[in-house]
N, C-alpha and C positions, 0 to 999 in steps of 0.2 A: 300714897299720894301725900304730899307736903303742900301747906300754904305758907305764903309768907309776908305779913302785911305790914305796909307802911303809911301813917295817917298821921297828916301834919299838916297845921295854917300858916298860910304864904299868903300875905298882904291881906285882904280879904274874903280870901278863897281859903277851901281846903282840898289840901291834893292826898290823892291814893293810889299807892304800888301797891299791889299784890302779885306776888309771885306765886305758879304752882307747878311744884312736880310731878312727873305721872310717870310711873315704870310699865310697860308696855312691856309685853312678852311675844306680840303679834303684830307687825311692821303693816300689815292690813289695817286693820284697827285704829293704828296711831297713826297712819292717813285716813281716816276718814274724821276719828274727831277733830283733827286740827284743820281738815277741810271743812268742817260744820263751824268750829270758832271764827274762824275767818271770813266765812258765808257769814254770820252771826251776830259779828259782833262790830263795832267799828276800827276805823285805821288807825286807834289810839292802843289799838291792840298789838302785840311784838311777839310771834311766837318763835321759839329759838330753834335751830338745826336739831334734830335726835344726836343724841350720844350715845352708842353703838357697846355692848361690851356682854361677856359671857360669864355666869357665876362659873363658882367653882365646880358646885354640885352639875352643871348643867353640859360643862366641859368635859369632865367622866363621864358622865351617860354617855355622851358622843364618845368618847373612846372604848367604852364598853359595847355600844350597838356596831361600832366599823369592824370590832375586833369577831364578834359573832358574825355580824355576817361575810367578813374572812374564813373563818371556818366553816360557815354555810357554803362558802363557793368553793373552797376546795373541796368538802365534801362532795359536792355535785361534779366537780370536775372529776372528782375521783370514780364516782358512778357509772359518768358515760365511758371512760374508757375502758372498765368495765364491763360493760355493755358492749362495746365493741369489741374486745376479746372473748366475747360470750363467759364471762365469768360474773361474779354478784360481787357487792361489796359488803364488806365486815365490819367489826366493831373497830373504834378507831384504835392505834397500837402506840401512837404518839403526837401530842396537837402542841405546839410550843410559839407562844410570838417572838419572832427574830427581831419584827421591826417597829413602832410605831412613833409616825411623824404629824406632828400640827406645825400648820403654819395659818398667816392672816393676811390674808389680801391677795391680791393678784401675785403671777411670779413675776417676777423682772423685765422680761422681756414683750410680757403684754403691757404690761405699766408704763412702760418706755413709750411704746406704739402707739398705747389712746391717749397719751396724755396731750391735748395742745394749746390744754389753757393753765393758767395760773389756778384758775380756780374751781375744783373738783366739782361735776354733776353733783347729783344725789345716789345717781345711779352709781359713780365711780365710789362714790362715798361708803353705799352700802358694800359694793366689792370689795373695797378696802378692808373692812369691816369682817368680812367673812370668815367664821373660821375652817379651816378644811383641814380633813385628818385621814393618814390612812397605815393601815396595817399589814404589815407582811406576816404570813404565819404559817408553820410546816406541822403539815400533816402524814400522818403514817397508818392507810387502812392495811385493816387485816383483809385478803383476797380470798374468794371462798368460790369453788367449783358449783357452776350451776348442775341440780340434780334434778332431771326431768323424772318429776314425780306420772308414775303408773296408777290406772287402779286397777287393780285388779278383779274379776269380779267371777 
């Protein structure tokens, strides 16, 4: 959080800016407190649109957990067919990512569609804002004969 204050006499008054930043990690959160300021506080109060934006560190993780669970899905796709050839599956024999795409905001062609004001929701706002990512990734199990264990006894 950042403050920023301004404290100066204007005729026989003295007037006060303060300014405050707040980094929010939870878009929940950061409606409600400026739902509480604004319940709170009076109309001499100004509080600004969020400004939307992804660390660096925060951006990886996101391409780390889409690209796991790319291999989480192939694996299981690998499984059921598997399963349906009554065969098991093995250890994997090659996992490689072909693909990995980020983009922000809507695609083009929804953005066209909702757009029909000048001036974006909040909602369009957050969309905007979005980052989305996805990974293609080839997988190569080893296939292993199911052996209907006996006991013997």
């Amino acid at each position: 959080m950042t403050v920023t204050r301004d404290f100066r006499r204007v005729e026989n008054a003295y007037h006060m800016e303060a300014e405050v930043g707040v980094i929010f990690s939870d878009f929940g959160k950061m409606q409600n407190v400026c739902n509480l300021l604004v319940e709170k506080l009076d109309s001499t109060v100004v509080i600004s649109p969020p400004y939307f934006y992804l660390t660096a560190e925060a951006s990886e993780n996101l391409k780390r957990e889409v690209c796991l669970a790319a291999v989480a899905s192939a694996r299981n796709k690998a499984q059921e067919v598997c399963r349906a050839v009554g065969q098991s599956l093995g250890k994997p024999l090659v996992i490689k990512e072909e693909e990995m795409k980020e983009w922000e905001g809507l695609t083009d062609d929804l953005a066209v569609s909702n757009n029909h004001s000048d001036t974006p929701t909040m909602q369009q706002k957050i969309k905007n804002a979005t980052i989305s990512v996805s990974c293609k990734v080839f997988a190569s199990f080893e296939i292993k004969t199911k052996e209907k264990s006996k006991k013997n006894n």
